[in-house]
N, C-alpha and C positions, 0 to 999 in steps of 0.2 A: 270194946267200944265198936260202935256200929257206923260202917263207911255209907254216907248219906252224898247222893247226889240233889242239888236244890229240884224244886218242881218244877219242869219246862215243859215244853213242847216244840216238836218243828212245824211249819204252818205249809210248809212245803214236800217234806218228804216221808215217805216209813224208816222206820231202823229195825234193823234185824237183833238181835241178840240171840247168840249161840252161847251154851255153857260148856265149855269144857272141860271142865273140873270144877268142884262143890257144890255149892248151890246157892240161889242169890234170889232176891223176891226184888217186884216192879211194881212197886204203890201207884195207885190211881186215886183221886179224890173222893171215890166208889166203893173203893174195892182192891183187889190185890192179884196177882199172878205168880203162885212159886214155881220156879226153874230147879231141876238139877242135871246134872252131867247128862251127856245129851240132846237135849232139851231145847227147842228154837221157838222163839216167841217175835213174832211181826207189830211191832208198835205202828198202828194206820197214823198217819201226817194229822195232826192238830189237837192230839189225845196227851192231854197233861201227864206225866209221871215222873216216879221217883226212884232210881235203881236204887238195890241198896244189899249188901250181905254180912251174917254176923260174921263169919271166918270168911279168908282166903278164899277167891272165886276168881280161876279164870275164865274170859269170854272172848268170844268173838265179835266183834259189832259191824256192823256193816251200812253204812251211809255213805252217800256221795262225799268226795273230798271237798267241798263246797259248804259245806256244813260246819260253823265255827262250835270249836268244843266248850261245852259247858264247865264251871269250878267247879272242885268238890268244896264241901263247906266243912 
């Protein structure tokens, strides 16, 4: 089963995403960006997406503590 974050965006800020181990993909309404270990992708402030990986993915995220966190669904 596959771990799906709903579709958001921040209107305000970027997020970083770092993988640090496996690998995780970031839907866009467009399109798609696959990550794996290593791997740092900048989400620009008001760009809708979905993280999301079949196996065990850890990351690193990085956004202001001001940033209320999204459900998983």
């Amino acid at each position: 089963m596959l771990d799906r974050f709903i579709w958001h965006l921040h209107e305000d800020t970027d997020e970083v995403f770092i993988v640090l181990a496996g690998q995780m993909t970031i839907e866009f309404r467009d399109g798609k960006v696959e990550l794996s270990q290593g791997q740092m992708f900048v989400m620009p402030k008001g760009v809708e997406h979905r993280p999301f990986s079949e196996k065990e993915c850890q990351i690193l995220l990085i956004e202001p503590k001001s940033v209320v966190n999204t459900v998983w669904i």
